[in-house]
LUMVEXSE-209459 format. One record per residue (C-alpha): x, y, z. Coordinates in Angstrom, 1 decimal. Example, Ala and Ser with C-alpha at 12.3 -4.5 7.8 and 13.67 -1.06 7.14 Angstrom:
2
<node px="12.3" py="-4.5" pz="7.8"/>
<node px="13.7" py="-1.1" pz="7.1"/>
% end
This chain:
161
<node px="-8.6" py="0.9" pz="-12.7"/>
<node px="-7.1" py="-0.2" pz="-9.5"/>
<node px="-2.8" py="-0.2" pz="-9.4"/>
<node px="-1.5" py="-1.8" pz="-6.5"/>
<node px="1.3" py="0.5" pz="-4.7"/>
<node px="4.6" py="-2.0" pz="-2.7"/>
<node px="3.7" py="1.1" pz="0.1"/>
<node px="1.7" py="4.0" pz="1.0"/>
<node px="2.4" py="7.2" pz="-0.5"/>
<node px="4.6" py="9.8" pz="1.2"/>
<node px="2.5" py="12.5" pz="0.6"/>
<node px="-1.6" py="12.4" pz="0.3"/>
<node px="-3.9" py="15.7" pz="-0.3"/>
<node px="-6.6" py="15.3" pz="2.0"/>
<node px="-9.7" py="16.9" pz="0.4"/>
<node px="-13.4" py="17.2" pz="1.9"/>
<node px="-16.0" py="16.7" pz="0.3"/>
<node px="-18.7" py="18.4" pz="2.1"/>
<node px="-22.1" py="18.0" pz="-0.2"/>
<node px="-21.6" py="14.0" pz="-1.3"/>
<node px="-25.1" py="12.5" pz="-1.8"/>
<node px="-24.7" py="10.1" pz="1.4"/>
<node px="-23.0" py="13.5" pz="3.7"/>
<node px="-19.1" py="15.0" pz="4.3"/>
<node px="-16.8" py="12.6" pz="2.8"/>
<node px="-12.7" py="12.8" pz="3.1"/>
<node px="-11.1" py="11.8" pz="0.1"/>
<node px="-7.3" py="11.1" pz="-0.1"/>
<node px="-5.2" py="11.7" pz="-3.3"/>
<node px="-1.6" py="10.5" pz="-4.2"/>
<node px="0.5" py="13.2" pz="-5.6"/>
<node px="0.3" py="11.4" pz="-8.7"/>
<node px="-3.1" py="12.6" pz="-8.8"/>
<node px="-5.2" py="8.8" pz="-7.8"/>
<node px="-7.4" py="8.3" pz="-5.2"/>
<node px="-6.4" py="6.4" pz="-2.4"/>
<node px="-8.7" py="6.8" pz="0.3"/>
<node px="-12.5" py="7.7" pz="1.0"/>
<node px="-13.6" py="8.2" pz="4.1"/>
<node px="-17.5" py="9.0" pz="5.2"/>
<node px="-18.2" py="11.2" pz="7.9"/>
<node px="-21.8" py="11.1" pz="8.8"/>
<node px="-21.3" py="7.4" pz="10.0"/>
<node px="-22.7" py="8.1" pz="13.9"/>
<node px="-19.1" py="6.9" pz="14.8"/>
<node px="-16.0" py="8.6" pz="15.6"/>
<node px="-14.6" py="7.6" pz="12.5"/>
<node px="-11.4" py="8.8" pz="10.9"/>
<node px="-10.2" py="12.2" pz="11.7"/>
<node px="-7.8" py="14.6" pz="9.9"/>
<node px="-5.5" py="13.7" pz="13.2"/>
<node px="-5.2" py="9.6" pz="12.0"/>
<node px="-4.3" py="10.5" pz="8.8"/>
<node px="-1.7" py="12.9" pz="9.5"/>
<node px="-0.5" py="10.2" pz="11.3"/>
<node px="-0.2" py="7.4" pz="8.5"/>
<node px="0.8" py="10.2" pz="6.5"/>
<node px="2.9" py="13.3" pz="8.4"/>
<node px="2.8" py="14.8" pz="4.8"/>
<node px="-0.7" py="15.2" pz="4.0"/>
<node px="-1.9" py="18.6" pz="3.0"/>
<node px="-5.8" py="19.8" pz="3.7"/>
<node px="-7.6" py="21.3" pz="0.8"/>
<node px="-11.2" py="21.8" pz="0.0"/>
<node px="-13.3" py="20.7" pz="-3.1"/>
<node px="-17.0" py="20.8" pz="-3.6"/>
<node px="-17.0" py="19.0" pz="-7.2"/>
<node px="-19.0" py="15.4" pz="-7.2"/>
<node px="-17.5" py="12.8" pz="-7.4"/>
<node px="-17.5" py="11.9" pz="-11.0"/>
<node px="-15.2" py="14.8" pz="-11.7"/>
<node px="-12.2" py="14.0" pz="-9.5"/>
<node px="-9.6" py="10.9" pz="-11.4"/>
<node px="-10.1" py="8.0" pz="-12.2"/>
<node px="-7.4" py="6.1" pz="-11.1"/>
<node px="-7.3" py="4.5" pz="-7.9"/>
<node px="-3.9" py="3.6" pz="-6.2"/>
<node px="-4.4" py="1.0" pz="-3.3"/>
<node px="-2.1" py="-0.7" pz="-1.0"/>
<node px="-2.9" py="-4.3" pz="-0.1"/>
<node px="-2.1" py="-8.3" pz="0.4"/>
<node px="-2.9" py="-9.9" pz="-2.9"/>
<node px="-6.0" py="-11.5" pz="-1.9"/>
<node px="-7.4" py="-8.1" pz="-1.0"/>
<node px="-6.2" py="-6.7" pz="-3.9"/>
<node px="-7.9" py="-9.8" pz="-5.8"/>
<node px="-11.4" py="-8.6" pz="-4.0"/>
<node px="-11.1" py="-5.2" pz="-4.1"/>
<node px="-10.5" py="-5.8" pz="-8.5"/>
<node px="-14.0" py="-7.9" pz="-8.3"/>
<node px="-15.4" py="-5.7" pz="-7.1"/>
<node px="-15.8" py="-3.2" pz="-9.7"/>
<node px="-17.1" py="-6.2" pz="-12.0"/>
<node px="-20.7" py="-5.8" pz="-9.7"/>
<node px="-23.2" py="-3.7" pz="-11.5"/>
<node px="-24.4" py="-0.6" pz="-10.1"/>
<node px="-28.2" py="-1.5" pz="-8.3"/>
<node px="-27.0" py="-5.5" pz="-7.8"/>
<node px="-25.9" py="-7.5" pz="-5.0"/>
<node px="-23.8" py="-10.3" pz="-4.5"/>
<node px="-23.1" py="-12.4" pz="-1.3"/>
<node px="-19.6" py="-12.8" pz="0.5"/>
<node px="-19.6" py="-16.3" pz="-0.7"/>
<node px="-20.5" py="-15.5" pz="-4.3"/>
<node px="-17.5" py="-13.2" pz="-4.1"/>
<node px="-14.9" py="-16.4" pz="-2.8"/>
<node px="-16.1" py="-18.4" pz="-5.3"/>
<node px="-15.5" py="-15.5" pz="-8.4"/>
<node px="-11.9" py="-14.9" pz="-6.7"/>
<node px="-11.2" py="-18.8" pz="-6.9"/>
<node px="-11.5" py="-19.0" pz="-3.0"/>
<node px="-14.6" py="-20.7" pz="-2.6"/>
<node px="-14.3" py="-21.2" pz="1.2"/>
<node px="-13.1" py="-18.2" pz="2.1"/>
<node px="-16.1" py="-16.1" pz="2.5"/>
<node px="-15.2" py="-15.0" pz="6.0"/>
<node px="-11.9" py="-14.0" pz="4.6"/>
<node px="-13.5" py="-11.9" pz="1.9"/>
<node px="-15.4" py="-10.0" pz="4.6"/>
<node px="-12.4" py="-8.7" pz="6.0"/>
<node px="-10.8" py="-7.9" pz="2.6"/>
<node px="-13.8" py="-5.6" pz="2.1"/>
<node px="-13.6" py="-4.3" pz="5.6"/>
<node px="-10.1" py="-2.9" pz="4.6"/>
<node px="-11.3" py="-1.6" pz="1.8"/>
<node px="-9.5" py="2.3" pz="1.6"/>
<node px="-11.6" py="3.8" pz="-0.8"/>
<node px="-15.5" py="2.2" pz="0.2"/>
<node px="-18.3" py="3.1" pz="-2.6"/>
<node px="-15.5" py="4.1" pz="-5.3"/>
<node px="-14.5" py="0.0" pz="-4.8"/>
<node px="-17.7" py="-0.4" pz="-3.7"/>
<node px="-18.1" py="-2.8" pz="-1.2"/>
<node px="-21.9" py="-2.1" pz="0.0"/>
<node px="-22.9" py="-4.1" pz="-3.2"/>
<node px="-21.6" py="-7.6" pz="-1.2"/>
<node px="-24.6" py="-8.5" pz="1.0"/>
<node px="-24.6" py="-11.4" pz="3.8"/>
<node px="-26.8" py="-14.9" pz="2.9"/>
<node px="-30.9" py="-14.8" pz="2.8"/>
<node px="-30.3" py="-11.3" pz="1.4"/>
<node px="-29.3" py="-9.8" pz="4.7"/>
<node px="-27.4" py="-7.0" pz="5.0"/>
<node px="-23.9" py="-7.4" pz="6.1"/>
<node px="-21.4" py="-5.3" pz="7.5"/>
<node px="-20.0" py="-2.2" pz="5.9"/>
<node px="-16.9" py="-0.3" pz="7.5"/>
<node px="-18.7" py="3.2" pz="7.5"/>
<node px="-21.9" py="1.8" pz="9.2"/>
<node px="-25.0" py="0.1" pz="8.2"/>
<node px="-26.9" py="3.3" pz="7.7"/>
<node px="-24.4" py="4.5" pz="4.8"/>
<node px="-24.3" py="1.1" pz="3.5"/>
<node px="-28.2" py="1.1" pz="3.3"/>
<node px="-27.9" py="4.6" pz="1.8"/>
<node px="-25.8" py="3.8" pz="-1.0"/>
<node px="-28.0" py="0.5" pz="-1.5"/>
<node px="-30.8" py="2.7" pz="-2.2"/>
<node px="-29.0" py="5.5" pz="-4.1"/>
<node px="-28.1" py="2.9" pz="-6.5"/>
<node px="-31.7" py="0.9" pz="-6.6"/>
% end
């Protein structure tokens, strides 16, 4: 279940996850106990460090867990426009192992023309694979973009095939 938040929260628990199936991921929780921000890693970029975060949020505090993912809550508390909001709730209507395309996704949202749009929604997606994102593939069954990198967006495709 996705809550929409008017702001980020003051205080996030920054937690590694250091054995996912697709490598390290940082995972950010509210104090209220909802996730609200996954961050991969292995992507081959720089990518996010503990630095950036403690600078959207001076209050974070480090911890470590090892439990999967299907242990830690439920809840997921996201901050967003509306329309992203709107595309980040579809997405959890996709079925594990299927794709759909950008425009597929404008048209379920009511915004049939704004496939490009719906490409950056999912490129601001905090919390990629939880909300998961990789399942929205480009036209003629090409891949897309992902935010964490093709190769983690192909590696979740296959993890769920």
């Amino acid at each position: 279940m996705i809550t929409c938040s008017p702001q980020p929260p003051q205080t996030v628990f920054v937690c590694l996850w250091p054995e996912s199936p697709v490598g390290p991921v940082l995972l950010g929780l509210t104090a209220r106990g909802a996730l609200c921000r996954l961050s991969f890693l292995s992507d081959g970029k720089t990518g996010p460090s503990l630095k950036r975060w403690q600078k959207e949020w001076p209050a974070t505090i480090f911890t470590e867990r090892k439990e999967p993912l299907a242990r830690l809550p439920h809840k997921i508390e996201l901050v967003g426009t509306p329309f992203q909001l709107a595309v980040w709730q579809e997405l959890l209507n996709i079925p594990t192992g299927e794709t759909i395309t950008y425009g597929e996704m404008a048209r379920r949202i009511g915004k049939p023309k704004a496939a490009r749009a719906v490409g950056g929604a999912l490129g601001a997606n905090p919390v990629p694979w939880l909300v998961p994102c990789h399942r929205v593939i480009a036209a003629q069954g090409k891949i897309g973009g992902f935010s964490a990198g093709l190769q983690i967006k192909r590696a979740l495709l296959a993890s769920e095939a």
